[in-house]
C-alpha positions, 0 to 999 in steps of 0.5 A: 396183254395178249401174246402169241402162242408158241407153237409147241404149246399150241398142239397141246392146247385145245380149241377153245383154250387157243381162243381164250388165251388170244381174247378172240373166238370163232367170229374173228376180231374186230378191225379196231382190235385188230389194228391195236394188235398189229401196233403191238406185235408188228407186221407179219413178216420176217425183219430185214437187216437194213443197212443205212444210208450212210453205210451204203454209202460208204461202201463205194470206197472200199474194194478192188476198183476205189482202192486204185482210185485211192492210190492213184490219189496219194500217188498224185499227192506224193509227187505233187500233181495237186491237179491230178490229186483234185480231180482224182478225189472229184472221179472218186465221190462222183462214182460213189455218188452215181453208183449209190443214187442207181443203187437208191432207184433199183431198190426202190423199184424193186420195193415197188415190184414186192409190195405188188407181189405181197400175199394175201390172207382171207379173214374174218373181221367183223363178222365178215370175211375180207381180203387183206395183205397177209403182213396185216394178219394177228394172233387172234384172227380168223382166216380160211385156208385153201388149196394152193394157199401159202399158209401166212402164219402158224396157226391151229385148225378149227373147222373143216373136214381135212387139209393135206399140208406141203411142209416140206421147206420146214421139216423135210418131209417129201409127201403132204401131211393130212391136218384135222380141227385142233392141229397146227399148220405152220407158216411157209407151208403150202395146202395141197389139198382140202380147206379148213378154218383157222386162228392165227396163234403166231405171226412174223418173228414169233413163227415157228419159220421165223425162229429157225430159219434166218433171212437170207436175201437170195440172189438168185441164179445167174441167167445166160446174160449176166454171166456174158455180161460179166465175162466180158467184164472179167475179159476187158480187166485181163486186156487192160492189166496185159496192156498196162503191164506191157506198157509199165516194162517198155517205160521202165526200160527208157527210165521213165519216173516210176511214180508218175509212171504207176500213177498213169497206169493206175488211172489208164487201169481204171478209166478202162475196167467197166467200173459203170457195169454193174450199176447199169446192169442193176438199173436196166433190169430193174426199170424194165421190171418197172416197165413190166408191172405197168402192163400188168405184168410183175417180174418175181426173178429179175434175171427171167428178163433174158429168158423171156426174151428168148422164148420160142414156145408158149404153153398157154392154159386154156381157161382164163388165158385164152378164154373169158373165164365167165362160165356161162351156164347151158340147158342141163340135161337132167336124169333122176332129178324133178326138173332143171332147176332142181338139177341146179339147186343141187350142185348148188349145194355143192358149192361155196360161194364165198370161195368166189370159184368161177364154176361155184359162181356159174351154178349158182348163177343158174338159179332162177331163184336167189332165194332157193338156198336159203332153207338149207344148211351147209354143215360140211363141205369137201372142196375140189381138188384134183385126185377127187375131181369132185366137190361135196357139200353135207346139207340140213334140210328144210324138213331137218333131215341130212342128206350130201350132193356131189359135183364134179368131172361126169365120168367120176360122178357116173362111176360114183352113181354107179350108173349102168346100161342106157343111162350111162351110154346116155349120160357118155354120149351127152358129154360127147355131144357137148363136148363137140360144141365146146362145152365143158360138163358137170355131173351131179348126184345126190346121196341120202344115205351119208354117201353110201350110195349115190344118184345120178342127177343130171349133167350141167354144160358150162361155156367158157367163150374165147376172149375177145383178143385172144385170136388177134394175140396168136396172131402177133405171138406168131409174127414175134416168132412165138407157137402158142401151144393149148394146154387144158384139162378139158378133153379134145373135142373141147380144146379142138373147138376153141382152137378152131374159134381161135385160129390155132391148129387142131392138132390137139393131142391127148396128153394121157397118150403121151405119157406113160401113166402119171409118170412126166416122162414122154417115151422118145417116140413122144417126143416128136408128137409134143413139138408138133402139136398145136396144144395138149388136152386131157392134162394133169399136173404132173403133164405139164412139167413132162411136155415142158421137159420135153420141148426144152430137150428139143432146144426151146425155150419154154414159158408156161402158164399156170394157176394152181398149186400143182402147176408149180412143178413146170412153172419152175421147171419152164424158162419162164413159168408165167403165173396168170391172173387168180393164180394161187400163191403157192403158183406164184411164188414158183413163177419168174412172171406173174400176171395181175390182167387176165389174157394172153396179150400181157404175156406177149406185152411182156416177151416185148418189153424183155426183148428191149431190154435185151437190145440196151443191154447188148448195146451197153456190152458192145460200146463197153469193149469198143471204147475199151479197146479203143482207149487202151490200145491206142494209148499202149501202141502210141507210148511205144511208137512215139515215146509220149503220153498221147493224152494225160492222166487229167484227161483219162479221168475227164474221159471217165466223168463224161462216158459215165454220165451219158451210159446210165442213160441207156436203160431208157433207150429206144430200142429195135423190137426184134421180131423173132426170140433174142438169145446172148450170141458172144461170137457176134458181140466180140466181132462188132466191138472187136471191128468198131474198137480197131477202126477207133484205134486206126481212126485216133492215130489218124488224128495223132499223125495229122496234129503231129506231121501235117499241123506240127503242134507241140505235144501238150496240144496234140494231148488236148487234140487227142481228148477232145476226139476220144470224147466225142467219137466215144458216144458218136460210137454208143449211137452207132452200137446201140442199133442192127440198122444205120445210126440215123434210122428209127427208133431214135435214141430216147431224149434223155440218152440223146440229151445227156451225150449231147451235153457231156460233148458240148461240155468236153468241148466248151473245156479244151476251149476254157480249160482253167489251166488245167490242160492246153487250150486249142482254137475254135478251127482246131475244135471244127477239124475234130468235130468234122473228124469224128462225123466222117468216121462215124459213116466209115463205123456204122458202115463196118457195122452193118457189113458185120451184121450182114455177114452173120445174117448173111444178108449180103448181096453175095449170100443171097445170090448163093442162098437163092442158087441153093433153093432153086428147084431143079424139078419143073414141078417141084412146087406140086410135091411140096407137103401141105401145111 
């Protein structure tokens, strides 16, 4: 039976010795092997500890809140209220029960999001190559590393010229580690630089990774709005025990029961702690993840939603996002070769074609001869990467003589070629001449003499045209309050072009000018000139990170796109750093968003979908302090005044069934979409729910003070009088925060929202109607009064409502007339010497 090979044996063993021991060798295994294998040693990936069902279940009855469900119950018990003790059990298994299923569709969402983010491995079955899920990978297999590849298996190195590892999470080193054939590169680690052939020795557990790290299931950072979120839950538990305390010493002091009087305060305590937060919080972010993947854009932080809602600014790459990245291959010029087709054969020779590169795929494409290659053997090849700017391949040829060809950046061919005089001004004033025109270019040479000397070849132009939406994207990113900002490596007449096409500014500035050499760091009088540009060109790596640096220092929020290994630095450094379409995986593993469409428009799909998500989740914030304030404070205040229980503890728990059920709804809500970037704003939320939950207060003692002086009822009905009301206007009140506008405006509640209040509502009615002994029962009149009731108020609510909003939008009629007074121009020409834009 084949094992895995430990990886200290590995770097004492020998290639061949390596593919013996695994049964394999240099052309790979077969698929039917292959499969054998993997029932055998499992996936290849690290095991999570899962918990069962059962368990998860279970949990839901240990902690801080279940404990006081659980006491409120044996204190219901000891004194004998059976009725209370029934449905305090029932509110118990229900929350466990609406918590777990929540909990069951997150995961499953969230699973779904992972199998989407799962990396992929290139390896040989067959004969051969083929793309599949890195977790299928087996000893024994043979597979190609690249730059920006997350190695997916420990492996020992076989063929290629070098491979510059990060292993950096592993062992601590800060620089790249140079690997060469007979070396071991382990799981985790990311390629830098270079591409080689290897064979995988150890997979999943057996790792070098997975024996010294164990799995953690990393949370993450708090965003902004989970930590407002969760001081708002911290912020209505303090309110709630205050007022309970209050009320336990003014009744201790009229010798109320102690136990019926605990009891009450347990449950109060409960039915007014957001004991649904956390579920909602989950299930909203994870839907809106869900949403997201369908438009072809995965969510890897859960917790990006926030930011990226609040993006301002979005550095876009050029190649790819805002173009087609289908190079088109131009008239060459050519220099020392015979002709063009000549030209092109040789940078032909300097690619890779099963590397699916978009420049390789391009040249080889200009050949007007499929066959051309056919004579010539490839017997070494240095891929590009971004130090070298170049690509090298080491040919046999058809006469069996050896000779290398070179593609790459024209000013690193020219200087390689060492090309001088009118040839050079030539060859400078051609890729200028391009340039001007949109054109990226390529610089080829030949060496016969193992690289020692190098001839200047010719120059390929390659067009990359603008997408066909790409302009109309910019358009709407703009009107959504988002600059797009153009970063590329091209230079600036290339980049001040497809802005052009674009409809973009041509304020393109040289990042080179920028930044002080390779340093991130933009001098202060830089700073300025980064917030006003339209884009960047003549971009590094380590560029990207500095202008992403810079705009934040500014106030923005930033998301940046990238690609390659190198980005990653500014895509975790950005708000949100989006991993465009082909990104590599060591790009997607440092983004919060990574995107499985080409173009610019998933991105702006996406800032959408967060910006809704965003609303459901302010509305949820508000409706839970209102209701909050609104329960707890009028039933302290009518304790005090009146020396009565307003409403009974049967009915705090009923309340808490039918506002529960309706609220897990909102994560499916129609939303307002925003038109301008969305951030947290605490001020604003209190001051809505602090005005809606007061005029509820004022509004429920409006009630209490009709049933007792205008209709005289005795207080068992005037208890049922005062349920009914709360549970209507409760999601009367949802309908009013769950929108900036007038409740009756579009975009209406989601069915499922609108259908589910609806149904508690008629439920809670149709009960104080049959209550089954459990509470007073009142008549169909009473029923219509309350009804009545609640609709006029909730016009009194949405009225205050919108006189908040008004008041910070300043948008009231008095604002305006003030605003418009200040932006008068005193001067007759004041207009004429407005700066131009």
């Amino acid at each position: 039976m084949i094992k895995s090979i430990d990886s200290q044996q590995v770097e004492k063993l020998g290639i061949d010795d390596v593919f013996k021991q695994l049964g394999s060798s240099p052309q790979g295994l077969a698929t039917a092997e292959a499969q054998q294998r993997l029932a055998q040693f499992g996936r290849n990936a690290l095991e999570e500890k899962k918990v069962s069902p059962l368990q998860r279940f279970l949990s839901y009855f240990w902690g801080p809140i279940p404990w006081m469900i659980e006491i409120a119950a044996i204190l219901s018990a000891l004194v004998q209220h059976w009725d209370d003790f029934i449905i305090i059990l029932a509110l118990l298994i229900f929350n466990a029960v609406i918590g777990f299923w929540q909990e069951f569709k997150a995961a499953n969402a969230l699973d779904a999001l992972k199998s989407q983010l799962a990396l992929k491995a290139r390896v040989l079955r067959d004969g051969q190559w083929q793309e599949v899920d890195a977790a299928e990978l087996v000893p024994g297999d043979v597979i190609r590393l690249r730059l920006g590849d997350i190695i997916p298996a420990d492996t020992k190195l076989v063929e290629g010229e070098y491979l510059a590892v990060d292993q950096s999470a592993l062992t601590g080193e800060s620089l790249p580690v140079n690997k060469k054939p007979g070396e071991v590169a382990y799981s985790g680690s990311v390629a830098k630089q270079g591409e080689m052939i290897a064979v995988v020795t150890a997979t999943g557990g057996d790792t070098f990774f997975g024996k010294t790290a164990k799995l953690v299931e990393d949370a993450g950072a708090v965003s902004h709005f989970q930590k407002a979120v969760l001081a708002i839950g911290d912020y209505l538990i303090y309110l709630s025990l205050a007022l309970v305390a209050v009320l336990i010493i003014v009744q201790l002091f009229r010798h109320a029961p102690l136990l019926d009087l605990v009891q009450f305060a347990l449950i109060l305590t409960v039915a007014s702690i957001p004991v649904a937060m956390p579920a909602v919080l989950s299930v909203t972010m994870a839907v809106g993840a869900l949403a997201l993947s369908k438009k072809k854009a995965i969510v890897s932080r859960l917790q990006s939603i926030e930011e990226m809602a609040g993006v301002d600014i979005l550095c876009s790459d050029k190649t790819g996002t805002l173009t087609q990245n289908k190079l088109t291959l131009g008239e060459p010029a050519v220099f020392q070769a015979t002709d063009a087709q000549a030209l092109i054969l040789a940078a032909a020779l300097a690619s890779k074609a099963e590397d699916k590169d978009a420049i390789d795929l391009a040249v080889i494409g200009g050949l007007s001869d499929a066959k051309a290659l056919d004579g010539y053997i490839q017997t070494g090849f240095t891929p590009f990467d971004p130090v070298s700017k170049r690509t090298e391949g080491q040919i046999k040829g058809t006469d069996g003589k050896t000779f290398r060809t070179t593609k790459g950046a024209p000013q690193v061919i020219i200087e390689l070629s060492k090309l001088g005089g009118d040839e050079a001004t030539r060859a400078n004033q051609l890729v200028d001449d391009f340039a001007a025109k949109g054109y990226r270019t390529l610089g080829v040479a030949r060496s016969d003499d193992e690289g020692k000397t190098w001839t200047f070849l010719g120059i390929l132009p390659l067009f990359d045209p603008p997408r066909e939406d790409s302009a109309q994207t910019i358009r709407h990113a703009i009107e959504h309050g988002i600059e797009v900002k153009m970063v590329t490596g091209d230079n600036v007449a290339i980049a001040c072009e497809i802005a052009g096409q674009l409809g973009m500014g041509k304020n393109i500035q040289p990042a080179t000018e920028l930044f002080d050499g390779d340093s991130a760091n933009a001098p202060p009088d830089a700073a300025e000139r980064i917030d006003k540009a339209d884009g960047f060109a003549q971009v590094f790596p380590q560029h990207k990170y500095g202008i992403v640096k810079t705009l934040q220092d500014r106030g923005h929020l930033v998301a940046m796109t990238g690609d390659g290994v190198n980005d990653a630095p500014a895509l975790k450094q950005a708000d949100v750093g989006i991993a465009v379409s082909g990104a590599t995986d060591a790009a997607r593993a440092a983004a919060d968003l990574i995107l499985t469409a080409p173009g610019l428009s998933t991105i702006i799909s996406a800032v959408e979908e967060a910006r809704r998500i965003f609303e459901r989740m302010n509305s949820y914030a508000i409706y839970r302090i209102v209701e909050t304030i609104r329960i707890m404070f009028f039933v302290v205040l009518a304790m005090i005044v009146f020396d009565f229980y307003p409403i009974t503890a049967i009915m705090i728990i009923l309340l808490a069934f039918f506002n529960d059920l309706p609220i897990m709804a909102i994560a499916y809500d129609n939303t307002w979409l925003d038109p301008k970037p969305v951030r947290w704003n605490m001020h604003r939320v209190l001051t809505v729910s602090t005005v809606l939950g007061l005029i509820g207060v004022v509004e429920t003692f409006g009630l209490l003070w009709i049933a007792k002086e205008w209709m005289h009822l005795s207080i068992d009905q005037i208890q049922t009088f005062i349920f009914l009301k709360l549970a209507v206007a409760g999601h009367l009140t949802l309908f009013v925060a769950r929108t900036h506008k007038p409740f009756w405006s579009r975009p209406f509640p989601s069915p499922l929202l609108l259908w589910s209040a609806i149904l508690t509502k008629v439920l809670a009615t149709l009960f104080v109607l049959f209550p089954f002994g459990l509470i007073t029962p009142i008549g169909w009149s009473d029923v219509a009064l309350i009804w009545a009731y609640c609709i006029v108020w909730i016009f009194i609510e949405d009225w205050a409502k919108l006189a908040v909003y008004n008041r910070f939008n300043r948008s009231s009629p008095r604002h305006r007339s003030f605003l418009g007074n200040l932006n008068t121009p005193l001067h007759p020409h004041a207009d004429l010497r407005k700066p131009r834009t």
